[in-house]
C-alpha positions as CSV (number, residue, x, y, z in Angstrom):
1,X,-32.9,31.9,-72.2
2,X,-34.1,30.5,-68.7
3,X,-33.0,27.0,-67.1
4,X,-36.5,25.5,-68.7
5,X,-35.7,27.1,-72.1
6,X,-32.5,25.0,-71.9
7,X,-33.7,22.0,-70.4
8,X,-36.5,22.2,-73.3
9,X,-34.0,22.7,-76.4
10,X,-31.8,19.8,-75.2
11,X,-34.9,17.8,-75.3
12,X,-35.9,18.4,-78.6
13,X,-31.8,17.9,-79.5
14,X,-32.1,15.1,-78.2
15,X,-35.1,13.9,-80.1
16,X,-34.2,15.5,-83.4
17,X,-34.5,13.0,-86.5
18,X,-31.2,14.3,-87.6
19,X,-29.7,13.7,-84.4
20,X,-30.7,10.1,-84.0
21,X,-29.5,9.3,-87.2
22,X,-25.8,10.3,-86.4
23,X,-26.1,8.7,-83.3
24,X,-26.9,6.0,-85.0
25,X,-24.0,6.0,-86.8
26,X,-22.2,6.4,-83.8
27,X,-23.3,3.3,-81.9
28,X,-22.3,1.7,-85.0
29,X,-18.7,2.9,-84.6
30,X,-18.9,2.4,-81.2
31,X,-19.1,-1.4,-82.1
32,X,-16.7,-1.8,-85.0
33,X,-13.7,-0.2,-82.5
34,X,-15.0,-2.6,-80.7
35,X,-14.6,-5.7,-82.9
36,X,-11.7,-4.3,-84.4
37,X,-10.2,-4.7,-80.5
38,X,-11.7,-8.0,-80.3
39,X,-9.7,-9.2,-83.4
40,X,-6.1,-7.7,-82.3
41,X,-6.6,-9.6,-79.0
42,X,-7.3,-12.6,-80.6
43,X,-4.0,-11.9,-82.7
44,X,-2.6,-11.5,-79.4
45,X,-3.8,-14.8,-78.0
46,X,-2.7,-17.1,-81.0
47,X,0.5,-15.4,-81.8
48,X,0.1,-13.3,-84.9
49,X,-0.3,-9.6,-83.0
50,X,1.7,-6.6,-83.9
51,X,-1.1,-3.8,-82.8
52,X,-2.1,-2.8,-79.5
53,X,-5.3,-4.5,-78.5
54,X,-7.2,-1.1,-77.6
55,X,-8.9,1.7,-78.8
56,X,-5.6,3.2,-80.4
57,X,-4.8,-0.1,-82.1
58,X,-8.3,-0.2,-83.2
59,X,-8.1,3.2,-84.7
60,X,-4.5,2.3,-86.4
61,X,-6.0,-0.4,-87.8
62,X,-8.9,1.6,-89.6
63,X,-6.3,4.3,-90.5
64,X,-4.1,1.8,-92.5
65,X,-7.4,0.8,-94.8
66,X,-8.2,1.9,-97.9
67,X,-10.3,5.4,-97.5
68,X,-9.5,4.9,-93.7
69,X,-9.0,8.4,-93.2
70,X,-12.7,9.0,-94.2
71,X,-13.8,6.3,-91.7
72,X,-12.7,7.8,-89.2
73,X,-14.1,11.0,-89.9
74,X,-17.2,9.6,-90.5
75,X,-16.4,7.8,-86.8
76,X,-15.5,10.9,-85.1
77,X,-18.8,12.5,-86.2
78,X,-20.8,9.8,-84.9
79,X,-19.1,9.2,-81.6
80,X,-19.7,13.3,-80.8
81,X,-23.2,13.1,-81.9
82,X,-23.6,10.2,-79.1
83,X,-22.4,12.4,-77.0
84,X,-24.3,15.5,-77.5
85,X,-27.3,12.4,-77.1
86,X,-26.2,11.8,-73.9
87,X,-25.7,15.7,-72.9
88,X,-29.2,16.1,-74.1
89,X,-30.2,13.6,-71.3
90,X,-28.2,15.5,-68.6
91,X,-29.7,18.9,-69.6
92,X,-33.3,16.9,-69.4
93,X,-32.8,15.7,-66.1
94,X,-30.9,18.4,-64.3
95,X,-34.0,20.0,-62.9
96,X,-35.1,16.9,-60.9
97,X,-31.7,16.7,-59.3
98,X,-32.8,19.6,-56.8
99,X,-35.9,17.4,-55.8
100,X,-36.1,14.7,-53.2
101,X,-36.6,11.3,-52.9
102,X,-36.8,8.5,-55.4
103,X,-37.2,10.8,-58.1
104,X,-34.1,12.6,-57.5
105,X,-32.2,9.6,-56.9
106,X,-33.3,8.2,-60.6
107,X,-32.2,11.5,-61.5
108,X,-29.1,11.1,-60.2
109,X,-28.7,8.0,-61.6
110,X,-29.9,8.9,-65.3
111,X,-27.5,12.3,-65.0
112,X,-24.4,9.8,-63.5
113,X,-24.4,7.6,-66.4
114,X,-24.7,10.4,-68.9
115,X,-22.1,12.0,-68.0
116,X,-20.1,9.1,-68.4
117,X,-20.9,7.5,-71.6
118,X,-20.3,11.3,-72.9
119,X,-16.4,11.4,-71.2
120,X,-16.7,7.5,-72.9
121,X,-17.4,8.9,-76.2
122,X,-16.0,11.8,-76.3
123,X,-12.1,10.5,-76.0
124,X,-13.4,7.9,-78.6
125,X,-14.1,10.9,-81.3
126,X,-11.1,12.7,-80.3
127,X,-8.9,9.2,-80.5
128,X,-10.2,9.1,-84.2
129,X,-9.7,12.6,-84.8
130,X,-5.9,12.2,-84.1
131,X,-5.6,9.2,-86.2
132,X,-7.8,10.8,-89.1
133,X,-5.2,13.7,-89.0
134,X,-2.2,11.4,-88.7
135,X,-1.4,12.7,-85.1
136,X,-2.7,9.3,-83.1
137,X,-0.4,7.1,-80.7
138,X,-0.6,4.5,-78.6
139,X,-2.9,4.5,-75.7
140,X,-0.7,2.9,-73.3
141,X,2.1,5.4,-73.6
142,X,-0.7,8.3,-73.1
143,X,-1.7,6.5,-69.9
144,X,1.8,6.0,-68.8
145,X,2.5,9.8,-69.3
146,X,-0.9,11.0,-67.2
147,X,-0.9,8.3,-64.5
148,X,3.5,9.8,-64.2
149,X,2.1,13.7,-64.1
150,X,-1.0,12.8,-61.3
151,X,1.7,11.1,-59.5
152,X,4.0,14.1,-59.3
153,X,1.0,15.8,-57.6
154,X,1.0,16.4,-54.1
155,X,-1.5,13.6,-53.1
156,X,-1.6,12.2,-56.8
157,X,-0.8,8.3,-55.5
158,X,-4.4,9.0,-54.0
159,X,-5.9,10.4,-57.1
160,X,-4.3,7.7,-59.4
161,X,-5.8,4.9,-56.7
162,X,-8.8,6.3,-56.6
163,X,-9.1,6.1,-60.7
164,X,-8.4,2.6,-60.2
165,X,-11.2,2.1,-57.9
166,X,-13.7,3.9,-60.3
167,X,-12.5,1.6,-63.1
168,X,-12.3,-1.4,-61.1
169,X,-16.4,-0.6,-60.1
170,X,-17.1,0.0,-63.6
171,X,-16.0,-3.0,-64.4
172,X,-17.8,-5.0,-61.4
173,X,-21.0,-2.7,-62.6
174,X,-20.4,-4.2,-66.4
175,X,-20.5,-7.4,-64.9
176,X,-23.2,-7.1,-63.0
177,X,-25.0,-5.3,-65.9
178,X,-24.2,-9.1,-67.9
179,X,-25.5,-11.4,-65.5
180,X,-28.8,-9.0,-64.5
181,X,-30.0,-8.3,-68.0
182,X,-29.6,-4.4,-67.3
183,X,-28.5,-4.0,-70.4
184,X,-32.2,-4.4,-71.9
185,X,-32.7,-1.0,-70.6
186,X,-30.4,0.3,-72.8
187,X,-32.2,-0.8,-76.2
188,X,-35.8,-0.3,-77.0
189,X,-36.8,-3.8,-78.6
190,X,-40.6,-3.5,-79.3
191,X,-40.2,-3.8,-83.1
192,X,-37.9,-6.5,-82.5
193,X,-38.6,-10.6,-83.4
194,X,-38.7,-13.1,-80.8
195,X,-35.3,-14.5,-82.6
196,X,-33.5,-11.1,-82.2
197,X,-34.6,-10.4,-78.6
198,X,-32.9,-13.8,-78.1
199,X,-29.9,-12.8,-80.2
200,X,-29.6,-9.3,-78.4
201,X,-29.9,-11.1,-74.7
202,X,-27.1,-13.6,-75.4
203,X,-24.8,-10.6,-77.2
204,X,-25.3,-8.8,-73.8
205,X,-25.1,-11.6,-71.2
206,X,-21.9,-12.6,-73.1
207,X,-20.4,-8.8,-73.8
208,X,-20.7,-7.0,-70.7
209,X,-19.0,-9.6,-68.8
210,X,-16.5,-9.3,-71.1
211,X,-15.6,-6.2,-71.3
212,X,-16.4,-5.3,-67.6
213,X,-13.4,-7.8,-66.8
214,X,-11.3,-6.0,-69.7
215,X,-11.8,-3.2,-67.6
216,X,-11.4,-4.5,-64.0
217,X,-7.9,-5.8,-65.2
218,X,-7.2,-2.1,-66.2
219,X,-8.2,-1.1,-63.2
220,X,-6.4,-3.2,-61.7
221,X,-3.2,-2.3,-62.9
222,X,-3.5,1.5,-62.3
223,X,-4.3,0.6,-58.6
224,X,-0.7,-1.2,-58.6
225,X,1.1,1.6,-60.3
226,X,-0.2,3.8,-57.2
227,X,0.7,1.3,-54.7
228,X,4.0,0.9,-56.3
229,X,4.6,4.6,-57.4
230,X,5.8,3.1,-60.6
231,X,3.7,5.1,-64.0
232,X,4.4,2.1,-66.3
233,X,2.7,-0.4,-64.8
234,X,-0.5,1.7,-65.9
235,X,-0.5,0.6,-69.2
236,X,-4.0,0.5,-70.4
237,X,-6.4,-1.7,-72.4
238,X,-3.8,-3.5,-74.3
239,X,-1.3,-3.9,-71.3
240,X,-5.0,-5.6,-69.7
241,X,-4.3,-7.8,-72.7
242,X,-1.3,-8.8,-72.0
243,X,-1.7,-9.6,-68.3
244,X,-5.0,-11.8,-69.1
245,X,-2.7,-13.8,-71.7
246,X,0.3,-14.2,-68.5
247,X,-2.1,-15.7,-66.6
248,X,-2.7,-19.3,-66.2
249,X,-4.8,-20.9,-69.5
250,X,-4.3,-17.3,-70.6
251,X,-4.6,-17.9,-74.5
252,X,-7.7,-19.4,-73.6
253,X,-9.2,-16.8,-70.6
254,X,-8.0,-13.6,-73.5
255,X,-9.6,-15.7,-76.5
256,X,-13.2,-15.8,-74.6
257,X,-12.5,-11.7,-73.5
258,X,-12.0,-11.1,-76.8
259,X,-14.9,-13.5,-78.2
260,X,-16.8,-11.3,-75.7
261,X,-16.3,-7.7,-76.9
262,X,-16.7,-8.7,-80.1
263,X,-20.4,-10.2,-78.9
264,X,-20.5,-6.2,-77.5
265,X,-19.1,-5.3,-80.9
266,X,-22.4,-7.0,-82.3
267,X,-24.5,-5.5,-79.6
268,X,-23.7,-2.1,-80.2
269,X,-25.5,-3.0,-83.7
270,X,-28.3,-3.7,-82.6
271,X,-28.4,-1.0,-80.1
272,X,-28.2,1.2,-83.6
273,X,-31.2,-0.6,-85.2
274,X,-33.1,-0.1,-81.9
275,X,-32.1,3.0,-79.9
276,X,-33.2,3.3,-76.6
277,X,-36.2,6.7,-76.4
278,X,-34.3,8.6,-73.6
């Protein structure tokens, strides 16, 4: 099969019915682990916390439910058929990266982002494929265990700074995303109301921001494990949580993170009930 057959059969994966569907599902995953992380960190903020407030603790918390194992599958299922969406969009656009100009730089872009959301998703099935087979654990002590083995590398207080720097710009990009409206790329509202545009606006002005500081604050702290050579000050999402609620008026500054990705949460629905055509 040639490099145009492929192209061509990722296309029409992409498009499948069946396809859609699951990804579908998955965007509605997507936003449950995320509401599910918006309600630890509120139990975080007002006292009544005993999860992390992350992805792990998210999928803890869906594990301990009744038929949660199922969820979970069902989640994991999802969360890959997302990805294999997002693969199909870096198949379709890997001819135009040999090209020139503005049409490879969209390219570029389109094949960046891709790649991306399927790393993004991908460690999301997997996460709920450990917990659905009773193997999960917390996020944070994963983190601490990598960001101590890239450190041991020759050079690896360079690699682990510049993870930080990648997370701290997706996190300035998230923002940025908020503020912009860039997220109305992302979801294809033509069959929308008037009132739901307007819901699906303030979801995303509120969400992204949200979550890209969430993120930042990660980023953060990986960038001062590699400036102080010390693995467990890389401790993830819910560590992020913790250092938002240190901060000054931090009960309040975590309650309106969490209020945000919980607004993504809601987002992500409506992302499901109007997928973007890629």
């Amino acid at each position: 099969m040639g490099t145009s057959d492929t192209v061509s059969a990722a296309g029409r994966a992409g498009d499948s019915d069946a396809l859609e569907h699951l990804a579908r599902v998955g965007l509605v995953a997507y936003g449950v682990v995320h509401l599910l992380i918006a309600w630890l960190a509120l139990q975080l903020a007002w006292g009544g916390g005993g999860g992390s407030a992350d992805q792990s603790g998210a999928m803890a918390t869906l594990a301990a439910q009744p038929f949660g194992t199922p969820l979970l599958w069902v989640l994991a299922v999802g969360l890959l058929a997302l990805a294999v969406w997002q693969l199909a969009v870096v198949l379709r656009y890997r001819g135009a990266l040999s090209g020139s100009g503005d049409a490879r730089k969209q390219a570029a872009t389109k094949v960046g982002k891709a790649v991306a959301k399927t790393v993004v998703y991908v460690f999301f099935a997997v996460t709920a494929i450990r917990f659905a087979t009773g193997s999960g654990q917390s996020s944070s002590g994963q983190e601490e265990q990598t960001v101590a083995g890239v450190l041991g590398w020759p050079g690896g207080r360079y690699l682990v700074g510049a993870a930080a720097l990648v997370l701290l710009g997706v996190g300035v990009y998230h923002v940025h995303k908020g503020l912009t409206k860039g997220f109305l790329k992302e979801i294809d509202t033509v069959d929308a109301s008037t009132g739901q545009r307007r819901v699906i606006e303030r979801l995303g002005q509120v969400g992204y921001p949200a979550k890209g500081v969430a993120l930042g604050v990660v980023g953060g702290l990986i960038g001062w494990a590699a400036i102080t050579f010390d693995p467990e000050k890389a401790s993830g999402l819910d560590g992020a949580m913790h250092t938002l609620l240190d901060a000054p008026f931090g009960q309040a500054l975590l309650t309106l993170v969490a209020l945000g990705i919980a607004a993504f949460g809601v987002f992500c629905f409506f992302r499901a009930r109007f997928p973007q055509r890629t």
